[in-house]
N, C-alpha and C positions, 0 to 999 in steps of 0.2 A: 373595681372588680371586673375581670372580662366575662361577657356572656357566655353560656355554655350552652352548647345542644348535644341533648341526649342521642346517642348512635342506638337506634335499636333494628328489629328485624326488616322493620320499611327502608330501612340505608342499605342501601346497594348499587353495585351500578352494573348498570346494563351496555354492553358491548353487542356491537354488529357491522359486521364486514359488509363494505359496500361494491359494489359490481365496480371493476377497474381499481381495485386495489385498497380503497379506503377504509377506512374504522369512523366509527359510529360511537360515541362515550357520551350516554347522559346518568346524571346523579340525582337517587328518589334518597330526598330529606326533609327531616318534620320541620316544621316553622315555627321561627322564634315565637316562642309564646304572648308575647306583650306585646295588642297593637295598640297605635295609636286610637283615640276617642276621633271619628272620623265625624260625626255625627250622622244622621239617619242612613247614610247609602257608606257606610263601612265595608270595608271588603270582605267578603268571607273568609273566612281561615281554612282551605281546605289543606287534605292531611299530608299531601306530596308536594314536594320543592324540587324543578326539573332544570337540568341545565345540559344543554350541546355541544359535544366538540366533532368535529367533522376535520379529519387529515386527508390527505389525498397525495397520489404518490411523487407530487412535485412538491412536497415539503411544503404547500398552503394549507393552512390549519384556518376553517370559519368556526366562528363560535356563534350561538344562540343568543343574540340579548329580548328576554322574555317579559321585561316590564316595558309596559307603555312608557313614550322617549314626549315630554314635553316641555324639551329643555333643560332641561335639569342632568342633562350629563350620563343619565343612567344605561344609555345604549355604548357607552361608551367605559365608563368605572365599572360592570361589570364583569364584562371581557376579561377587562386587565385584571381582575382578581385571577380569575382561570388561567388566563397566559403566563402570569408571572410561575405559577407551582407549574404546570405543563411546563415550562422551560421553553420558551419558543420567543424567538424574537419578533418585535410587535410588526415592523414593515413587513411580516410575512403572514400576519393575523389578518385576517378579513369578518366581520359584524354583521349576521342579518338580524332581520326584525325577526319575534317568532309571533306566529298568530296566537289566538288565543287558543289554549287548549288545555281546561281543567285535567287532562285526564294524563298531559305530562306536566304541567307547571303549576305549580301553588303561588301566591301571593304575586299575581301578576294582576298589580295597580301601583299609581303615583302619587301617595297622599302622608303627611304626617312625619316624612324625612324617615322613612323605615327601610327602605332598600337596603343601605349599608350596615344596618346591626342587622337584618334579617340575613344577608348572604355571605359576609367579612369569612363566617369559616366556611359555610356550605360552599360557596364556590371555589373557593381555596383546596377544599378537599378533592373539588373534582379533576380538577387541572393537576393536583397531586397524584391521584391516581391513575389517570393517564400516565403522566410521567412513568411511575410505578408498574405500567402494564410494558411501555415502549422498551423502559429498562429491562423485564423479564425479558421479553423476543429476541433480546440482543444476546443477554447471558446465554440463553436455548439454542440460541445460533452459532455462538462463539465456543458453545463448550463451558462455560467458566461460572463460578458464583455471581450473583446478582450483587453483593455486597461489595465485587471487587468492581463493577462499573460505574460510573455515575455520568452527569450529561453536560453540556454548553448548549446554548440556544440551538435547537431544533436538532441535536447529534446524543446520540450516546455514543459513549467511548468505554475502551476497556485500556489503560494507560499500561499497563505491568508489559501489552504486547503492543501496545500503537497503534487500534483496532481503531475504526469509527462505522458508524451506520446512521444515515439521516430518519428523520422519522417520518419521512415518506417513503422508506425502504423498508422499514421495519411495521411501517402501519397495518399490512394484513395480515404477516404473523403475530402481531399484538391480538387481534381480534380474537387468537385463539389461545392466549395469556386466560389464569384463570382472574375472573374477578377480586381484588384485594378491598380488605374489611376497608370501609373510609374514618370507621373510628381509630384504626390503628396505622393510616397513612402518613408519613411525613412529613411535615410542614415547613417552608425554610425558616429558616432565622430571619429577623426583618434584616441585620447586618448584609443579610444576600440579593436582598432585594434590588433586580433591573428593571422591575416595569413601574410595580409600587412606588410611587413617590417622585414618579421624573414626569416632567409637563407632557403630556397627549393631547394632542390635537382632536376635537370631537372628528368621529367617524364619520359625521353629516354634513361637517363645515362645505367640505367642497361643493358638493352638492348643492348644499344653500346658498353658496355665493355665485354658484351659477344659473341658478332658477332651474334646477331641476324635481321636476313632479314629485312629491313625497310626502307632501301635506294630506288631511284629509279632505279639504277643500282643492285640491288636484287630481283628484282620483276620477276618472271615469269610462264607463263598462259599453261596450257595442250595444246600441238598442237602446242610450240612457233615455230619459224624460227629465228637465227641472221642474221644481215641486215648492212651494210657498204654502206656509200657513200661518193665517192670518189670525189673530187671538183678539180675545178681549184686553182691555187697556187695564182693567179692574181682573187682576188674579183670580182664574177657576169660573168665571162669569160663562156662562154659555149664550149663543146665538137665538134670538127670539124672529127674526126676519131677514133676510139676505137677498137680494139680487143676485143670483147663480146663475141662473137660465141666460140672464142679458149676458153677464161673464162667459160663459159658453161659447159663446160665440164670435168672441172676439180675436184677433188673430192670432195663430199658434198653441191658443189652448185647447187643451185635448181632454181634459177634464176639470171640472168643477163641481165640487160637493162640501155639504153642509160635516164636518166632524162634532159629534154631540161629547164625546172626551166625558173624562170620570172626574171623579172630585178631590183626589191626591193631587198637590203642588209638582210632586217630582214624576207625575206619568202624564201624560195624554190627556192633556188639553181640549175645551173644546175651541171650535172656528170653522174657520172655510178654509179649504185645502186648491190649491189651483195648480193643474200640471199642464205645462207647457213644453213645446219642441227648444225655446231655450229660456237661461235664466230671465235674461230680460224682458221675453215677454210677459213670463209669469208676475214680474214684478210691476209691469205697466197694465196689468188686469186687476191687479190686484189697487193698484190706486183707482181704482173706478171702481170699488165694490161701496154699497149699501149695506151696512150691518147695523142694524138693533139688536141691542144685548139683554137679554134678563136681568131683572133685579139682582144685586148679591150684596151680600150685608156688609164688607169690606170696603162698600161706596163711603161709607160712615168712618169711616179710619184717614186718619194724617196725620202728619208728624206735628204739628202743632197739637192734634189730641194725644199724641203719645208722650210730648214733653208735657199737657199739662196733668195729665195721671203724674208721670215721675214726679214733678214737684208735689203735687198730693201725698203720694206716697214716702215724701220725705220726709213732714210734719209729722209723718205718725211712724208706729211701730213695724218694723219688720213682719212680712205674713210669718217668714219661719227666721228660726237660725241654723246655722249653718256649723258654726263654730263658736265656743265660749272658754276664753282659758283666764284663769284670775279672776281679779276684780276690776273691771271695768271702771267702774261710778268714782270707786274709793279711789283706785290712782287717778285718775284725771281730777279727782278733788284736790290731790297734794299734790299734783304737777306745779313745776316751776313755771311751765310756759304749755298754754294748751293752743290748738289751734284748729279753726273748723273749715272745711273746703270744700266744694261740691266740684264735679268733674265729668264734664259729658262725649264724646263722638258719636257720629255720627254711622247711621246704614252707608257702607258705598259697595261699586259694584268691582267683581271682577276683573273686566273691561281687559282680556286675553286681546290680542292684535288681530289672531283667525276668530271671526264668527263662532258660532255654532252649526256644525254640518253632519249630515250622513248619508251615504251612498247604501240601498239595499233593493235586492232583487229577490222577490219572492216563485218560487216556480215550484211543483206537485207537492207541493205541505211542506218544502224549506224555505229557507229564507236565510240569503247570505247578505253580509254587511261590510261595510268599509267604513271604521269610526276613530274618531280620533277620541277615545274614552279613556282617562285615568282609570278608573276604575270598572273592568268589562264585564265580569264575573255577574252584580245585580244589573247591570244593563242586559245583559241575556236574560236573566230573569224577570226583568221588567218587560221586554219586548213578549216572551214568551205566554207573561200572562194578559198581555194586553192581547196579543193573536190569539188566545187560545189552545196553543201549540206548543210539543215538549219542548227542554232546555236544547236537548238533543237535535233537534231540528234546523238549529240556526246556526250558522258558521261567521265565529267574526276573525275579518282581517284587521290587527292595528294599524293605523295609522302614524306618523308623527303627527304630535301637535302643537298649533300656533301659540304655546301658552295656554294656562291650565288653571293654575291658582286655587284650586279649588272645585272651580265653578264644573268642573270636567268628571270630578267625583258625580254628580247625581246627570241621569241618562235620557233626561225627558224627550232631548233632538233624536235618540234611538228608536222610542219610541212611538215617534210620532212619523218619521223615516220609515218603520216596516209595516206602520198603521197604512200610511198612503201607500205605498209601493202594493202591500194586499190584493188594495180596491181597486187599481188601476191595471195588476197583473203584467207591469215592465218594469226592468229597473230606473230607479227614479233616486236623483240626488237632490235631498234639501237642502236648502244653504239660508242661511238666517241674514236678513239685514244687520249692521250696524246697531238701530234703533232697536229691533227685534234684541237682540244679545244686550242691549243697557236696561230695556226696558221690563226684560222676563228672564232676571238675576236670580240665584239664590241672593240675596245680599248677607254683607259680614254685618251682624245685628247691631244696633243701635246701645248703648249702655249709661248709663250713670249712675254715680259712685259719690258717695257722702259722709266726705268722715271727718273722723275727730282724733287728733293725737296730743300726744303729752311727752314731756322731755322730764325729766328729774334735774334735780340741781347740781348733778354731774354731766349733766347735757347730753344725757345717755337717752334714748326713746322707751318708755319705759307703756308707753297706753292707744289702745288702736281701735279705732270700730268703723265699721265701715256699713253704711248699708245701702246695697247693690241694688238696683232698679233696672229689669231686664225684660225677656218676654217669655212668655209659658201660661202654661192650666196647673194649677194646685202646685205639687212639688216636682214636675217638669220642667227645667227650661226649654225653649228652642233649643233650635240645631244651631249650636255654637255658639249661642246666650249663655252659658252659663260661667257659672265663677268657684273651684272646687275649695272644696274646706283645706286643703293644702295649700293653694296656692298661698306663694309669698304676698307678705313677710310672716305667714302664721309660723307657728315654732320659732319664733323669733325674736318674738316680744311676748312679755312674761302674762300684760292682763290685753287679752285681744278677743273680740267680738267682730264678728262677722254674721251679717242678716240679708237679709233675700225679700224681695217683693215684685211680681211678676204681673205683667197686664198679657190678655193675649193678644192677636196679632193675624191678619189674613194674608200680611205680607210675607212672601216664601224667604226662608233664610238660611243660611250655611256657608260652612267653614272657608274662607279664603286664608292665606298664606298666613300662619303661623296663627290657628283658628284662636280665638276666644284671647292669645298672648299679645296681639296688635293691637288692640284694643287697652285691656288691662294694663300693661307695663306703662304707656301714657300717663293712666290715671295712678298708678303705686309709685311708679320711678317717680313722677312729678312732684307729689306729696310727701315723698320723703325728702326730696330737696327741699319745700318748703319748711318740713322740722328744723331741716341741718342751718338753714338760715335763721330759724326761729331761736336755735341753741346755740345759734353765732357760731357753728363748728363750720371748716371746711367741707365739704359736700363730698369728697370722694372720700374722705377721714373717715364720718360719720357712718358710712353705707359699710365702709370696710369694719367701723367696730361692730354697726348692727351684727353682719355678716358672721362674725365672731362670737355671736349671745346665741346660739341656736339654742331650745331647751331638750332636754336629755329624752324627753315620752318621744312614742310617735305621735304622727299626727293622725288624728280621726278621719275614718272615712266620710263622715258630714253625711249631707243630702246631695251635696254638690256633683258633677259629671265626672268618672273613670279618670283616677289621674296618674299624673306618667309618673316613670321609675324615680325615685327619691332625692330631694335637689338635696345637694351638697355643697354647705356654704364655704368650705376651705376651698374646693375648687374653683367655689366665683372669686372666692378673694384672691386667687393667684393670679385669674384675668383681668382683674379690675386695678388690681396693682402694675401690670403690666400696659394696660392701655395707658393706665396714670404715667409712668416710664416715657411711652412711647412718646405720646402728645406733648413730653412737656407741662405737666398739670403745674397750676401755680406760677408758668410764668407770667411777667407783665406783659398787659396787651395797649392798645391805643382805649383812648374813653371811645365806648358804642361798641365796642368788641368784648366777648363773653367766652367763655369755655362752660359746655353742660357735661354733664358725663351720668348715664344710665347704664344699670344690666337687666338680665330676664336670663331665666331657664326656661325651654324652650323645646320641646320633641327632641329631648335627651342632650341639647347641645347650650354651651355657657357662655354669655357672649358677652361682654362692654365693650362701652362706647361712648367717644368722647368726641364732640362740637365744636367747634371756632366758629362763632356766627359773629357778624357787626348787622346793629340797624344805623340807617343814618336820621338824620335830624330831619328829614323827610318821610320817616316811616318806612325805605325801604332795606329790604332783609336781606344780607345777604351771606350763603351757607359758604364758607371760606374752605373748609377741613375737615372731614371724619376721620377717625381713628378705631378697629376694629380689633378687636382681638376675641378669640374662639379656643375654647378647651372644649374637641370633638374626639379628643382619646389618645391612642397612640401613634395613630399614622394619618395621613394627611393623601388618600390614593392618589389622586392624581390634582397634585397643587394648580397646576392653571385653570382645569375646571372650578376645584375649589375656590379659589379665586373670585373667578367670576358670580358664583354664586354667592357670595359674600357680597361684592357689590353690587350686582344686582339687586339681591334683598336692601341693600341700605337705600338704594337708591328708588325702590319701589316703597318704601318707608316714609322716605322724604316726598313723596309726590302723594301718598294718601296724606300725610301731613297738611301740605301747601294749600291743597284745591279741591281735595275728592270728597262729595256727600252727594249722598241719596236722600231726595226730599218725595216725602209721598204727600197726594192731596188727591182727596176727593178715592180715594182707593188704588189708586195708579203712580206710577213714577213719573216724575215732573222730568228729568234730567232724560237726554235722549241719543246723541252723540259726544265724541271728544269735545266740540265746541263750550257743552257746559259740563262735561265731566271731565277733572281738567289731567293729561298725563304727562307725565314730564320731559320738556325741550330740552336738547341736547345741549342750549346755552346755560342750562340749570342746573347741569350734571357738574358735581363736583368732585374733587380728588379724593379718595380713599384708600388711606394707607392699612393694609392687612395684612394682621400677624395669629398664627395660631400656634400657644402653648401645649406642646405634647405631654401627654401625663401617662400613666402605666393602663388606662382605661381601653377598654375593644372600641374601636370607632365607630364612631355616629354618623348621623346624617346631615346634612348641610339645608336642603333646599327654604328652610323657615327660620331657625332660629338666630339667625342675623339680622332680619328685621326689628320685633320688637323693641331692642335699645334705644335703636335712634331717634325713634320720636320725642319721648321724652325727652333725653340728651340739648335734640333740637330746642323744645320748648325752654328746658334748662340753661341754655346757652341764651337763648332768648333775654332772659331772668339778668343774668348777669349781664347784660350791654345792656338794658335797658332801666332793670329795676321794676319791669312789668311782666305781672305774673300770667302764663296763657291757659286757663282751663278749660276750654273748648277749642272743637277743631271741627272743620278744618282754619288752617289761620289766615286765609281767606278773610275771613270775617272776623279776624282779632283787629285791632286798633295798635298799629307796630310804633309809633310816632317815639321817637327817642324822648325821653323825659329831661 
């Protein structure tokens, strides 16, 4: 069913004539109502959705891309909604960034794949109505009804006489067109579509491959200072003794002072701040500091004490439930074949290629900023209440960023950027170490999963329980711990039980790429493989009849975290069938070679995916083939982006896979650069074939829901070349040796 947004008195669009001929068209729209569960630093939903079109009378049309651009395509896919209904051919479009500004743009953040359902008609409608304004100016000029004109890229025409007028000719008499309703604008048919659906070249490419400045870690202001701060090793720990004064002194530092920082994970730290005439001095004063820390209770936490709660916790009962449908006890009594499996991963981090940075000058009670924030809206708000100072007072420039993942949602480099810049009274860029960014992650939480299934003597899956071992206080999880009473395979299987048992945790945590589903799909996809093997069914068979039992209730809202708009098992079946098609499911392979094949619903998008792995008689592994396929609606914007974002996610899949965990001891993160957190080499990179099934649906987002499959997959394929089943990760530390 496609999305709808209500048009009511806040839709209008605002026209304004610019000096030397131009027009001015932005469109105020309410925002899609349904966002993603972002976890603690979610975006605001304010009430206005703003977008820009600027003409000018050489027939160059810039457009506004107003969400933060951190790869993911969105400075570039949103455009082409507006161009395509504006009628303008794209080598004549030009892209800025827009800064941040509540007061013309809504939902300007990069998290949860929502860009595309939030703007698919709101920008559509505004590039329409432009069109719609250009055409009136023309009819007004020509004498004629509006009805008998219509356009080609950048022209209106009146055909009956052989008229034309570009819309760089017609752009200031537009400005005085009257504003048309956007609920009653035109929309083309997709059959007309010239921008929608043909490969675009990102707007930044060039740029990027020329090293030109646009990062937020390239940015820099007359007057700057570089700025380090130095932390406790142990999260939230504050400074008990410092050598400052010796630091002081040392060459190029221009200040030095003790930060005492609050007790929230995601604001303002305490440490020692060092600003410096450049980066590298700051950084070589800063290796010669003296810091004692105060006690903090989180010294006492490690991941060896977190795994050994979870296993406690597995011996016993669920703290809550979550979900209870049937009978539990009694079908797995009369199961033909039951089966019990535990299943863990690991914390890992982010690990974006740019640092963590921000450039901010504070001067008579403002304070302007240069950040590379997904999310800027509570980074203003965080910075504000950390200065003491209104929203109003700070002005933030976006940046591009070096990769986001997540990690870019919560704003603590913001605020800790207009903490020192304050005290120091110039503008001052921080810029984080390496080590700094591995070592003071939100990381994507830790999980383990323990269940128990059962097949009937029709080999059908008929019994499920699960009990989740994660992290929280009472009925809390973390940020992006948790597991919702929806998630698959509930409504799925007839007696299914799902339980919850939670330790807390002083380790900071949150969502990375495709939150709380990277995880999970591992430990679900995996385990139903083991049924389907259990039931001697083929594996892609089995998942396709599951797919097929959904039961008729809804599902419960549980205890569990906000869950997305309602999965649809006919739709996975379509892609799961198809990836089966594409790969070749079922053909013969050499002995030590395998096919796995996993799905996941995912921030609105359907994704399978299916493995060719061989291990050899050596133990090594090697990933031969993915196979991709995505039911994200009905249009596909702009397929080379899409593209890319699809293998990318698979291929960031397979590297958290391979080598990535987060080990904590003694309160602190062990793991410190790439050398032991491991990303993946380009010799590792493999082929991935992508296809996505259009279906009558409003389209979705891309940037996460092609991850989650291929883990599993991977492990699954594992399964079949070896015969050795992998339930921990990463596989690093599995024992691959071919049987």
């Amino acid at each position: 069913m496609e999305t709808t947004f209500a048009v009511t008195r806040r839709d209008f669009l605002r026209v304004t004539a610019l000096v030397g001929g131009g027009i001015v068209l932005s469109s105020y729209n309410r925002e899609l109502n349904a966002l993603e569960s972002l976890g603690a630093d979610a975006a605001s939903a304010d009430a206005t959705l703003n977008a820009f079109i600027r003409i000018m009378p050489d027939g160059i049309v810039t457009i506004i891309g107003k969400n933060p651009e951190i790869g993911q395509g969105i400075k570039t896919m949103l455009p082409m909604l507006i161009a395509e209904e504006l009628d303008v051919d794209w080598k004549n479009v030009r892209v800025e960034q827009g800064m941040f500004d509540p007061t013309k743009f809504s939902g300007q953040f990069a998290g949860g794949s929502t860009a595309t359902p939030q703007n698919w008609l709101p920008m559509r409608r505004v590039g329409a109505a432009g069109r719609a304004m250009l055409i009136a100016a023309a009819a007004k000029t020509w004498n004629v009804p509006a009805s008998e004109c219509d356009t080609e890229p950048g022209v209106v025409r009146h055909r009956a006489s052989n008229r034309s007028m570009t819309y760089g000719e017609l752009a200031t008499s537009a400005a005085g067109m009257t504003a048309p309703d956007l609920a009653a604008v035109k929309l083309k048919d997709a059959k007309d579509f010239r921008i929608i659906g043909t490969r675009v070249r990102g707007v930044d490419v060039h740029a990027i491959v020329t090293g030109k400045p646009m990062y937020g870690i390239d940015v820099t202001v007359p007057g700057m200072l570089y700025a380090t701060l130095h932390k406790a090793p142990v999260f939230g720990a504050k400074v008990a003794t410092s050598n400052v004064n010796a630091i002081k002194k040392l060459p190029g530092v221009k200040h030095a002072f003790v930060v005492a920082g609050d007790t929230p994970l995601n604001g303002l730290l305490g440490g020692i701040a060092i600003v410096a005439d450049t980066w590298w001095q700051a950084q070589s004063a800063r290796k010669q500091l003296k810091v004692t820390w105060e006690a903090h209770p989180t010294t006492q936490q490690s991941s060896a004490s977190y795994s050994a709660q979870a296993a406690a916790f597995a011996t016993k009962a669920p703290q809550r439930s979550l979900r209870k449908d049937g009978d539990v006890d009694a079908a797995l009594a009369s199961a033909t074949k039951s089966l019990k499996a535990s299943y863990y991963y690991p914390f890992i981090a982010h690990a974006s290629l740019e640092p963590q940075n921000c450039t901010a000058s504070y001067k008579d009670g403002a304070m302007e900023m240069w950040a590379p924030s997904q999310n800027p809206a509570p980074g203003r708000a965080l910075v504000a209440k950390t200065l003491g100072i209104k929203e109003e007072a700070i002005t933030i420039h976006l940046t591009r960023a070096g990769g986001g993942f997540g990690r870019r949602l919560s704003n603590d480099y913001m605020a800790e950027a207009a903490w020192i810049a304050k005290e120091v009274g110039v503008p001052i860029k921080l810029l984080w170490t390496r080590e700094d960014d591995m070592q003071h992650d939100f990381y994507r939480p830790a999980g383990w999963h323990n269940f128990v299934g059962g097949v009937d003597a029709s080999g059908k899956l008929s019994t499920w329980q699960n009990h989740f071992v994660s992290f929280g206080e009472g009925n809390n999880f973390a940020s992006s711990a948790g597991l919702g009473a929806a998630e698959f395979p509930a409504r799925f299987i007839p007696n299914f039980a799902l339980g919850s048992s939670v330790m807390p945790s002083g380790v900071p945590m949150g969502p990375l790429r495709a939150p709380g589903s990277n995880g999970i799909a591992f430990a679900t996809q995996s385990f139903i493989d083991e049924l389907a093997h259990a039931a001697n069914k083929d594996p892609l068979q089995f998942k396709m009849d599951l797919l097929a039992s959904a039961q008729p209730e809804a599902a419960p809202t549980g205890n569990g975290p906000p869950q997305q708009p309602g999965f649809d098992g006919e739709r996975m079946r379509g892609v799961l069938a198809m990836v089966g098609e594409k790969a070749g499911w079922g053909k013969k392979l050499p002995k030590g070679s395998g096919m796995g094949v996993a799905f996941h619903f995912s921030h609105r998008g359907y994704f399978a995916e299916v493995v060719q792995a061989s291990v050899s008689k050596l133990g090594k592994l090697k990933i031969e083939k993915v196979w991709a396929v995505g039911d994200i609606g009905s249009d596909i914007i702009n397929p080379s982006g899409a593209e890319n974002q699809v293998q990318g996610a698979v291929l960031d899949g397979i590297a958290q896979a391979l080598g990535q965990e987060i080990t904590i001891a003694n309160g602190h993160t062990v793991q410190s650069n790439f050398h032991d957190f491991l990303l993946l080499r380009h010799a590792q990179a493999v082929p991935i074939e992508v296809h996505f099934k259009k279906t009558a649906f409003a389209p979705t987002g891309l940037g996460e829901p092609a991850l989650p499959p291929v883990i599993p997959a991977l492990c699954n394929a594992i399964f079949a070349a070896t015969g050795k089943r992998v339930r921990s990760l990463p596989l690093s530390k599995a024992d691959l040796r071919w049987g």
